[in-house]
N, C-alpha and C positions, 0 to 999 in steps of 0.2 A: 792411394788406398781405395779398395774396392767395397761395395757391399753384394749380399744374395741379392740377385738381380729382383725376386720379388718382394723381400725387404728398400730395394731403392727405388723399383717403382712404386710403393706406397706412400714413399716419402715427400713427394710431389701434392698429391693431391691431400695431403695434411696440414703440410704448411699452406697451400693457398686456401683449404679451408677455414685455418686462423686467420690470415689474412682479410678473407671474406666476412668473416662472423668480425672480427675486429671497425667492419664499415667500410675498408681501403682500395675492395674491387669489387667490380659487379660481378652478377654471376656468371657472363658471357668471359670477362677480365678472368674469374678463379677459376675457370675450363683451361683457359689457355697458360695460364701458368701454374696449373697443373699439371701440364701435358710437359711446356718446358722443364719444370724440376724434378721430372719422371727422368727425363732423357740425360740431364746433367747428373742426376744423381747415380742411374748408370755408367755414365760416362765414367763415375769417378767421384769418391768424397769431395775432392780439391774444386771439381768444377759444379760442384754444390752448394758448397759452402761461399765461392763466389755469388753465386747466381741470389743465394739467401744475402750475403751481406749487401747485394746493390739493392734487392728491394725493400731491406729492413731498413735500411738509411734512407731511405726514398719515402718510406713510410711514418718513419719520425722526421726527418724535415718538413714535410706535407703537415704534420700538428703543429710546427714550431711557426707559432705565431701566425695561426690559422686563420683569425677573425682579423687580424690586419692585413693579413695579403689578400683575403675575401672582401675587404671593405676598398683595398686600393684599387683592385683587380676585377671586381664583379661584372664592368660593365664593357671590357673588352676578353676575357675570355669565353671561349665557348663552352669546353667542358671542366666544370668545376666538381669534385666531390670525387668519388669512387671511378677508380682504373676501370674503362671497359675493356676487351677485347683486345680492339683495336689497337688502344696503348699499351699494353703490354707485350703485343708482336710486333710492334715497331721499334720499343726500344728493348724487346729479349732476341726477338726472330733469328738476327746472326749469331749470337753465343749459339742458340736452340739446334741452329746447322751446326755449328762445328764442331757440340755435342754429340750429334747424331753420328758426324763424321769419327769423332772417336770412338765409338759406340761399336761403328763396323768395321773399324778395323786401322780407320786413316789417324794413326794419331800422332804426327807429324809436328815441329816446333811452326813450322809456318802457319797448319792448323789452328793452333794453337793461340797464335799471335792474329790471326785474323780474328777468333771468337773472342779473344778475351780483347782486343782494340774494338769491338764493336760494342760491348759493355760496356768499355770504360768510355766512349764517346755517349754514350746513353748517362752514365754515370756523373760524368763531367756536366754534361747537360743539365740535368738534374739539380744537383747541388749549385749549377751555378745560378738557378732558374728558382728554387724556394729558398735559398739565401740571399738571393742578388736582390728579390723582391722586397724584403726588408731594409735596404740600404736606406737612409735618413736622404741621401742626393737623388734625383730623377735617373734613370736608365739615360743613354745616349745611342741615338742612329747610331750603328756602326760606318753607315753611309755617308751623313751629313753631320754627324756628332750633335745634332739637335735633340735637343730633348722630348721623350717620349713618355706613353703612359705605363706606370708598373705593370707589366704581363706583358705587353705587347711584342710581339715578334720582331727580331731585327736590333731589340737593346741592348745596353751592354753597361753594367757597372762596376767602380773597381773592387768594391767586396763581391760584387758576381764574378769576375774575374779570378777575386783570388779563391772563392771555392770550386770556381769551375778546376782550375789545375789541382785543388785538394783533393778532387774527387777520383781523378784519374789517379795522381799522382799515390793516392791510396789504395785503390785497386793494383797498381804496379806494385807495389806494396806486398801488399797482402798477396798477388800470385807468387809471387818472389817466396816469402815466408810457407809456400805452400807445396812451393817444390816445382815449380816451374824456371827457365832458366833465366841468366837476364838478362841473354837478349830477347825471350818473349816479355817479359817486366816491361825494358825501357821501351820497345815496338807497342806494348799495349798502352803506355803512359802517354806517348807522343801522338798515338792513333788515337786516345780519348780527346785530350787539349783540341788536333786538328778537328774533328768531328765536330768537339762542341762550337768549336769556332765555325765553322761553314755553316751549323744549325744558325748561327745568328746570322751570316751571311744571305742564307737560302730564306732565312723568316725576313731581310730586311729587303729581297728584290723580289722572287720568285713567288713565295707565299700567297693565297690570295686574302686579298685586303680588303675590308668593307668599311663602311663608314656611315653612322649614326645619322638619320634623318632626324631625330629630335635636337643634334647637340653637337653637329656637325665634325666630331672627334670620329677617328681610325678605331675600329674594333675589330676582331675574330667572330665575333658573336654574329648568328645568321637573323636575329631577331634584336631588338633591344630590350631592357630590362624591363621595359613597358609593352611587352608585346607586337609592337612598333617593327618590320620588317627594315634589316638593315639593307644599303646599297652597296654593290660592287664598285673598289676605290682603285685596283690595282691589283696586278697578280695575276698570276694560271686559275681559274677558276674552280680547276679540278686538285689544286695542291693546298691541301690543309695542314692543321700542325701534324699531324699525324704521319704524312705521307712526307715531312719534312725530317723528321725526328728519325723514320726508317733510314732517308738520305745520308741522315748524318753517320748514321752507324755505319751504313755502308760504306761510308767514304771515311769514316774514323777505323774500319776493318781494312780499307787499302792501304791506308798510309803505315798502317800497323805491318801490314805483309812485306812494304818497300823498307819500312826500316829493319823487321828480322833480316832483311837477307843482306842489307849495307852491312850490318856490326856482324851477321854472322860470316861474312865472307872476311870482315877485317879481321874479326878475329881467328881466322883460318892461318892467316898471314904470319 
């Protein structure tokens, strides 16, 4: 379903206005996913009402048990509180292309399966990252299965686990219900799981890692919660969560493209 092209660019910069006034983004974050829900909402109701259901979920999980994950979490993440910019083109950026790509004209199932496997790996992420956080057991290295601190890059627990697949597995879901087919569904299901999975991967080797001069623990954080400048522990100096979270979608949008073309060739057969 389509709307008047100037009825759905409006529609964009409404909702991230709610958004914004709600507390959820900054105002660099509500430009840019404004711009995003311009582009999806031409694109098409179907790739709108995606793009709203991953940040609405994003944005009630983000309260759900807010002061607990803030108290577990304070002193190894960087950014806490309100999406800026950044975070929101890293984990909307690939839907936003494939958006755009339908927009002019390419609106192709492979398309399709790439933008919506880059969501659901953003998606997956996500839910497996403000649910996992509240697990009663410590995260585990994916690396060394040692235990780690809640937030920190590279964890992995088994209620994060099982939201990470809910998330995707929901979005496959919900495209499916919306009129997509399903081989882009199961491509975009398998392309969120992969993605979120290498997200833990990429935060548990690649990421760069710092480490607390007052208290000798691993954080994200450039500073301590005292002011206190933290030290480089490990990692690309230049690869933050940010620049890991785009990786992930990128590479939760390939696996999506490898699986459309597996089921849609078998099922040619």
């Amino acid at each position: 379903m389509t709307l008047p092209p100037l009825v759905a660019a409006a529609l964009g910069p409404l909702v991230a206005g709610l958004v914004w006034r709600a507390g959820m983004l900054t105002g660099g974050g509500a430009l840019i996913a404004a711009a995003l829900g311009s582009v999806a909402a031409v694109a098409g109701l179907d790739w709108m009402l995606l793009l709203l259901g991953f940040f609405l979920t994003s944005v009630l999980l983000g309260r759900l048990g807010r002061e607990e994950k803030q108290r577990r979490s304070a002193s190894v993440i960087q950014k806490q509180g309100p999406r800026d910019a950044a975070q929101v083109l890293a984990n909307g950026g690939i839907f936003g292309l494939g958006a755009a790509a339908a927009v002019g004209g390419t609106s192709s199932g492979a398309v399709a399966a790439v933008a919506l496997g880059g969501l659901a790996a953003a998606m997956a992420d996500t839910w497996g990252t403000e649910i996992g956080m509240l697990s009663r057991t410590a995260p585990r290295s994916v690396l060394t299965w040692g235990p780690l601190q809640p937030g920190m890059s590279g964890g992995v627990s088994l209620l994060g686990l099982a939201a990470t697949a809910g998330g995707a597995l929901l979005l496959g879901l919900a495209a499916l219900l919306l009129g997509w087919t399903a081989p882009v569904a199961i491509a975009a299901t398998l392309g969120g799981i992969t993605g979120a999975m290498a997200d833990s991967l990429l935060g548990a080797t690649l990421q760069h890692r710092r480490r607390s001069a007052r208290t000798g623990r691993l954080t994200e954080r450039v500073t301590d919660l005292d002011g206190t400048p933290t030290v480089h522990a490990g990692g690309l100096r230049w690869l933050d969560n940010d620049g890991v979270n785009f990786a992930a979608t990128l590479i939760g949008a390939g696996m999506a493209f490898q699986v459309h073309f597996l089921v849609t060739k078998l099922g040619a057969r």
